[in-house]
C-alpha positions as CSV (number, residue, x, y, z in Angstrom):
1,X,22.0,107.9,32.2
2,X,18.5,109.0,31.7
3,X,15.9,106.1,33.2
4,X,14.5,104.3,30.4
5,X,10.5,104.3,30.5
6,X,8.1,101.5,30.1
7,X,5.5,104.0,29.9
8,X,6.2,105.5,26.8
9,X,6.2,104.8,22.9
10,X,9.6,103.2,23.4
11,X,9.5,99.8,25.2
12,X,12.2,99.0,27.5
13,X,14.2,96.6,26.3
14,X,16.6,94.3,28.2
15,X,20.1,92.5,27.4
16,X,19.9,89.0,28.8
17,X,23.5,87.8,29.4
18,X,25.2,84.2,28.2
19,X,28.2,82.9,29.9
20,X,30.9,86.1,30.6
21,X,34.1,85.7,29.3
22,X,33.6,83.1,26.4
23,X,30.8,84.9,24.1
24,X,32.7,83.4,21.0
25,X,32.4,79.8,22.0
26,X,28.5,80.6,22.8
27,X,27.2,78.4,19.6
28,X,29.5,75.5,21.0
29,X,28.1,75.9,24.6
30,X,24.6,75.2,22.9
31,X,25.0,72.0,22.0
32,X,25.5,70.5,25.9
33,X,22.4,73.0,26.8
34,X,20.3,71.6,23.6
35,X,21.0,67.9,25.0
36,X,20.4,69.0,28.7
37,X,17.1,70.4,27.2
38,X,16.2,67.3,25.5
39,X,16.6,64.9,28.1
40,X,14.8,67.1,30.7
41,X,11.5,67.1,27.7
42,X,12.1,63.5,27.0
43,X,12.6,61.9,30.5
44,X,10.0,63.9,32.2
45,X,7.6,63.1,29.0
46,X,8.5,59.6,29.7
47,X,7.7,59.5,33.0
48,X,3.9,60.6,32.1
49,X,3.6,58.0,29.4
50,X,4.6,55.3,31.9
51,X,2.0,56.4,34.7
52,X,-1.0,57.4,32.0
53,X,-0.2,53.5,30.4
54,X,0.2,51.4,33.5
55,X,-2.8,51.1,35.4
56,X,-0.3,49.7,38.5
57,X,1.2,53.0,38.6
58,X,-2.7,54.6,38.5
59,X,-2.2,55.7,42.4
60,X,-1.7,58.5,44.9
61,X,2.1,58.5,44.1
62,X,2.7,58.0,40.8
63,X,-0.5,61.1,40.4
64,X,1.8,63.6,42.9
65,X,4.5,62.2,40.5
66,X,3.2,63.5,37.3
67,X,2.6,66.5,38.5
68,X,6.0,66.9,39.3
69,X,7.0,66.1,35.5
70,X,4.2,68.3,34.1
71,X,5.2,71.3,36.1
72,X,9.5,70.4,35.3
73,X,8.1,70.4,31.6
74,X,6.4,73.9,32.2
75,X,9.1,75.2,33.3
76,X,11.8,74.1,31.0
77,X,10.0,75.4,28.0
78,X,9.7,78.8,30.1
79,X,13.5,79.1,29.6
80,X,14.0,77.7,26.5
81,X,13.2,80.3,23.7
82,X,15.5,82.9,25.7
83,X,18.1,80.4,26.7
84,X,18.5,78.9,23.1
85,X,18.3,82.4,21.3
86,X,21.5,83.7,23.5
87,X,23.8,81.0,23.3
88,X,22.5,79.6,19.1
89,X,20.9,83.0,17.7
90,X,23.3,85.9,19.9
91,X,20.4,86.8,19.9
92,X,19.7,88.6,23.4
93,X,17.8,91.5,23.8
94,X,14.2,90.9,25.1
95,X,11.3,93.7,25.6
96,X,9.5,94.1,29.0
97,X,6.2,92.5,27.9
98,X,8.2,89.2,27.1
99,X,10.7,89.5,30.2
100,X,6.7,90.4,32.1
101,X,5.4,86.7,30.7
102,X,8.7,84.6,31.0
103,X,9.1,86.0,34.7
104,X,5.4,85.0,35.6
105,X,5.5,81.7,34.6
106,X,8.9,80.9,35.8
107,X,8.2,82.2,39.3
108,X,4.7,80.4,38.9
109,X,6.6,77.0,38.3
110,X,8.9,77.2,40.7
111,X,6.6,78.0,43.3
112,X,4.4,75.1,42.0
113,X,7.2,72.7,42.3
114,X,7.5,73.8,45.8
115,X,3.8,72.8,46.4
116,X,4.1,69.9,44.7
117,X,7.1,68.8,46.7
118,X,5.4,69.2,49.6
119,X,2.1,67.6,48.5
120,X,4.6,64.2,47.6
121,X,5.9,64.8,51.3
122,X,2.3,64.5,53.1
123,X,1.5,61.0,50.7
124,X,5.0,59.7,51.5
125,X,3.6,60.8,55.4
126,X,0.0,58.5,55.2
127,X,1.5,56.1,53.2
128,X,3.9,55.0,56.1
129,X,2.6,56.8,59.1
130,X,-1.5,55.8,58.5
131,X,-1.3,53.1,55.8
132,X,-4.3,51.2,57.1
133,X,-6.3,54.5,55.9
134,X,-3.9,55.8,53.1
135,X,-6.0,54.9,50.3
136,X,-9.1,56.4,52.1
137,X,-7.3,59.3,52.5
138,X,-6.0,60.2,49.4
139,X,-8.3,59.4,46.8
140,X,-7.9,60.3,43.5
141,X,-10.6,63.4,44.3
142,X,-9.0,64.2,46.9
143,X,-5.7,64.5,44.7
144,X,-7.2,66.3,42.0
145,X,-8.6,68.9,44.6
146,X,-5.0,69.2,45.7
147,X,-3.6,69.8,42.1
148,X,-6.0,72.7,41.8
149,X,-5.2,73.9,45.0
150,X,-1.7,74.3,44.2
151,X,-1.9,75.8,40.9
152,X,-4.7,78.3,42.5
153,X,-2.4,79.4,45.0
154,X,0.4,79.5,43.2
155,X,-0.5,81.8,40.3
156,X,-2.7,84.1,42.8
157,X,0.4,85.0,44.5
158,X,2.7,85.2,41.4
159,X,0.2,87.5,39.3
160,X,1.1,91.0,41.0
161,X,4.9,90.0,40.2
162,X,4.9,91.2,36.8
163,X,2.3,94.3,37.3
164,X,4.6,95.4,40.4
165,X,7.5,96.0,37.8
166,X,5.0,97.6,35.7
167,X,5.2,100.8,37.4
168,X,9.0,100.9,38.1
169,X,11.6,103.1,35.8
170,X,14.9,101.2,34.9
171,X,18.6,102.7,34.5
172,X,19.9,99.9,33.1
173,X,19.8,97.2,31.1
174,X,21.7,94.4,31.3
175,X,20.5,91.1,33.1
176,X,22.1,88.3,35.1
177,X,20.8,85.3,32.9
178,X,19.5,84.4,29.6
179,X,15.9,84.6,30.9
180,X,13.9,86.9,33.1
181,X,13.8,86.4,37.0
182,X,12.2,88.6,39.5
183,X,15.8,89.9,41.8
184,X,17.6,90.1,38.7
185,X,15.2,92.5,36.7
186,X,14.9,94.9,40.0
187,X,18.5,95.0,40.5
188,X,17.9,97.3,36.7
189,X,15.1,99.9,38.6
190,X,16.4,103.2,39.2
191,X,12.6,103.7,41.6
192,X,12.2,102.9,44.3
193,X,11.7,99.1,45.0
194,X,10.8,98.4,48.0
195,X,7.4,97.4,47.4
196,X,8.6,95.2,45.2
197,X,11.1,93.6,47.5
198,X,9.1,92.8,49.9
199,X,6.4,91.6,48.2
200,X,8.6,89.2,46.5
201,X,10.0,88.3,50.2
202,X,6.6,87.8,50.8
203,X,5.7,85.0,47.9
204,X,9.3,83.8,48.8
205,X,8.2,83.1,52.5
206,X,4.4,81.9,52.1
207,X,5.8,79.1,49.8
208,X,8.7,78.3,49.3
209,X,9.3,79.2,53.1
210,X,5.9,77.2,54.6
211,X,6.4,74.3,52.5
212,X,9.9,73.4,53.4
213,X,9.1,73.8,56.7
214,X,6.4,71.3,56.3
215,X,8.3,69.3,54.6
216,X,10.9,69.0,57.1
217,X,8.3,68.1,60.4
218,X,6.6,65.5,57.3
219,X,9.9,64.0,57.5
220,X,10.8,64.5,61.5
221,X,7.2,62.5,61.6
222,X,7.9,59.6,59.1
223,X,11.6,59.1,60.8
224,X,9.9,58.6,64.2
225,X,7.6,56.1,62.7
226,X,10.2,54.1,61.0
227,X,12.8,54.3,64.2
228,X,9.4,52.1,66.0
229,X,9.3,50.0,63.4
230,X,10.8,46.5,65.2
231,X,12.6,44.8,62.1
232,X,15.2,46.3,60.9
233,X,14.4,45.1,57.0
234,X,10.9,46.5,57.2
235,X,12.6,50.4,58.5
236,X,14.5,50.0,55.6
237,X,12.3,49.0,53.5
238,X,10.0,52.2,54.3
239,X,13.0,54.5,54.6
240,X,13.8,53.5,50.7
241,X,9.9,54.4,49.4
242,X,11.5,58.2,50.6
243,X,14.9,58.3,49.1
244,X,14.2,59.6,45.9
245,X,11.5,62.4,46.9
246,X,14.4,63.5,50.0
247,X,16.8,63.9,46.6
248,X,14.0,65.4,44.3
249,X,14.0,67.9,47.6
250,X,17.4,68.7,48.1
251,X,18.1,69.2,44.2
252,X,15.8,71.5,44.2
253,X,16.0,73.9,47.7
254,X,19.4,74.0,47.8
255,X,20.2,75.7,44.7
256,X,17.1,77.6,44.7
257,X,17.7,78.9,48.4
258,X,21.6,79.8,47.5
259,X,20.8,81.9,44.1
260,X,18.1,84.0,46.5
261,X,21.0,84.7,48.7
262,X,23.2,85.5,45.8
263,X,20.6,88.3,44.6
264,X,19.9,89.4,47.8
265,X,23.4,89.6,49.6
266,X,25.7,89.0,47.1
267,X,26.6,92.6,45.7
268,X,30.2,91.9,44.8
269,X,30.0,88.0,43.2
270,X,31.1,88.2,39.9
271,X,28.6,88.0,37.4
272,X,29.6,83.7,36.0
273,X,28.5,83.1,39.3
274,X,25.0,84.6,39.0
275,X,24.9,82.2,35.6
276,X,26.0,79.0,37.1
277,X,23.8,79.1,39.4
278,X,20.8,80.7,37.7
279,X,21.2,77.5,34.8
280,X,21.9,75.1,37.9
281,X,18.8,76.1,39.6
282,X,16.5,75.7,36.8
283,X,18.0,73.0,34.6
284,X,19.2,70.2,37.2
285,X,16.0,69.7,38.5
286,X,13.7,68.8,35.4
287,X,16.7,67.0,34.2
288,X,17.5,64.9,37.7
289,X,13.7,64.0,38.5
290,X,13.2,62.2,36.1
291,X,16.2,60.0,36.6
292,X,16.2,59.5,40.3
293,X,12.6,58.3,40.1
294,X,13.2,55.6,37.6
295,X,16.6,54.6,39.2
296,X,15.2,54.4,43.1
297,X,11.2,53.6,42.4
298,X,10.7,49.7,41.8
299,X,8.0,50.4,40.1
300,X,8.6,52.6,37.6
301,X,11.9,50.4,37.3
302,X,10.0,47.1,36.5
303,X,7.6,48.7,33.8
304,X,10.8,50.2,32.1
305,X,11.9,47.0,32.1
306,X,8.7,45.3,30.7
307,X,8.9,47.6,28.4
308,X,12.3,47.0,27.2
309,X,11.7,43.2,26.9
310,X,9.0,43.7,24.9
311,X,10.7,45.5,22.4
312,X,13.7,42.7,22.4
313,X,10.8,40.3,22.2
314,X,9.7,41.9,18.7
315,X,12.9,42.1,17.5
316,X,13.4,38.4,17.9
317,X,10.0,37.8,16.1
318,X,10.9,40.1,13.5
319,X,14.3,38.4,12.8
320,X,12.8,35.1,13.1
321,X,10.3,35.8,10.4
322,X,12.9,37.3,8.4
C-alpha cells in the first residue's frame, strides 16, 4: 500500500472506529453516550455554580475542586464532536489537522487532570498534616500561581505531540476510537517512530508518572498523621475529608494506566477492547467526579440541600398564593 503523505496536496485522512461488531445499532448506542455526555457537562457545570455562589465553599479546596470540573468539562467537549459524529452522523473520517488539534488538547487535559489531582493531594496533605498554618499556606495567590503552573507545564510538554506526527508517513488508516489519541495514531506510521515513542514515554513519565508518585508519599504522609491521631472519631473524621479525592484518583489512574499498557503491549487484544477502554478512560471520570464529590463532601452536600429547600420553599409560596 503506498504510505499516504501529509505533506502533499492530499491530506491524510483517518477512519475513527465506533463500537466493532454492531455498526447498525450505532444511532441506538448514542443515546446512552448523549446522556453520559450530558450529565458529565451538567454535574461538573454544577459543581462550579455551587463554589462561584457560596462564599463557604470560597476556599483552598473547593478552588483545587473547580479546577478539577473545568479541566473534566475541557476534556469532554474534546471528544464530543468526533464521538457524537461516529455513533449519530456515521460520520467518521477525520483529516490530520483535526485529529493534530483533538490529540493536543486531549493529551493536554489529561495531563492537567493529573496535575490537578495531585495539587488536591498536597491541600488534603496541609489541611490535616499542618492545619494550624494551612490557610497561611495556601492562599488564594498561592492557588492561582498553582493553576497557572499546571496549565504552563502541561501544555509546554504536550505541544511537540502533534508537530512530532507532523513529519511521520502513515500506511494506514483506520483508528482505535472515535477521537484521536497519541499510541493509537502512531500505531498508523509506516516511519520510523521512535522519536515519537519515546517522547511520548517521556510526557507519560514526567506527569502522569511524578504525580502519582507524589500522590502516593502525600497519602503514606497523611496516613501516618491520622494513625497518631489519639481518638478514634477524630482519625475518622480526617480519614473521610480524603475519601472522595482517593476515588477521584483511582477512577482516573487505573483506567488511564491499563489503556497505556493496552497500546503499548497489547498487539493481539481485539479491537472492542481498545474502545471500552478508550470511552472508559475518558468518559467515567468527568461523569464520576462530579458525583462522588457531592455524595462524600458535607459541604457541597448541605448547599445542595439549601438549595433544594429553597426551591420547595417557593413552590409552597407559589401554591399558597394561588
Amino acid at each position: 500500500m503506498d504510505a499516504l503523505n501529509n505533506t502533499n496536496n492530499s491530506p491524510v485522512i483517518f477512519i475513527m472506529l465506533g463500537i466493532p461488531g454492531i455498526e447498525a445499532q450505532h444511532i441506538w448506542i448514542s443515546i446512552p453516550f448523549c446522556t453520559v455526555y450530558a450529565i458529565a457537562l451538567l454535574g461538573n457545570c454544577f459543581i462550579l455554580f455551587l463554589i462561584k455562589t457560596e462564599r463557604s465553599l470560597h476556599a483552598p479546596m473547593y478552588f483545587f475542586l473547580s479546577m478539577l470540573a473545568i479541566n473534566d468539562i475541557g476534556m469532554t467537549l474534546t471528544t464530543l464532536p468526533t464521538m457524537l459524529s461516529v455513533f449519530l452522523f456515521n460520520i467518521k473520517e477525520i483529516n490530520f489537522l483535526a485529529c493534530q488539534t483533538q490529540l493536543f488538547f486531549l493529551h493536554n487535559f489529561t495531563v492537567m487532570e493529573s496535575s490537578v489531582l495531585l495539587a488536591m493531594a498536597f491541600d488534603r496533605f496541609f489541611a490535616i498534616c499542618n492545619p494550624l498554618r494551612y490557610t497561611s499556606i495556601l492562599t488564594n495567590s498561592i492557588v492561582a500561581s498553582i493553576g497557572v503552573t499546571i496549565i504552563v507545564r502541561c501544555t509546554l510538554l504536550i505541544i511537540p505531540l502533534p508537530f512530532l506526527l507532523k513529519r511521520l508517513s502513515f500506511c494506514k488508516s483506520q483508528l482505535s476510537h472515535s477521537f484521536c489519541m497519541n499510541p493509537d495514531v502512531l500505531k498508523l506510521a509506516c516511519s520510523d517512530t521512535r522519536i515519537n515513542n519515546y517522547y511520548g514515554l517521556f510526557v507519560v513519565l514526567s506527569t502522569a508518572g511524578i504525580d502519582s508518585v507524589f500522590i502516593f508519599l502525600s497519602y503514606m504522609m497523611i496516613i501516618k498523621t491520622v494513625l497518631s491521631i489519639a481518638s478514634s472519631e477524630q482519625r475518622l473524621k480526617a480519614f473521610n475529608t480524603c475519601v472522595s479525592h482517593i476515588c477521584v484518583v483511582l477512577i482516573f489512574y487505573i483506567p488511564m494506566f491499563g489503556l497505556s499498557m493496552v497500546h503499548r503491549f497489547g498487539k493481539n487484544i481485539p479491537l472492542g477492547i481498545y474502545t471500552l477502554m478508550g470511552n472508559v478512560y475518558l468518559l467515567i471520570p468527568p461523569v464520576l467526579n462530579p458525583i462522588i464529590y457531592s455524595i462524600k463532601t458535607k459541604q457541597i452536600q448541605q448547599q445542595i440541600l439549601r438549595i433544594l429547600s429553597t426551591k420547595q420553599n417557593h413552590r409552597e409560596i407559589l401554591k399558597i398564593c394561588h
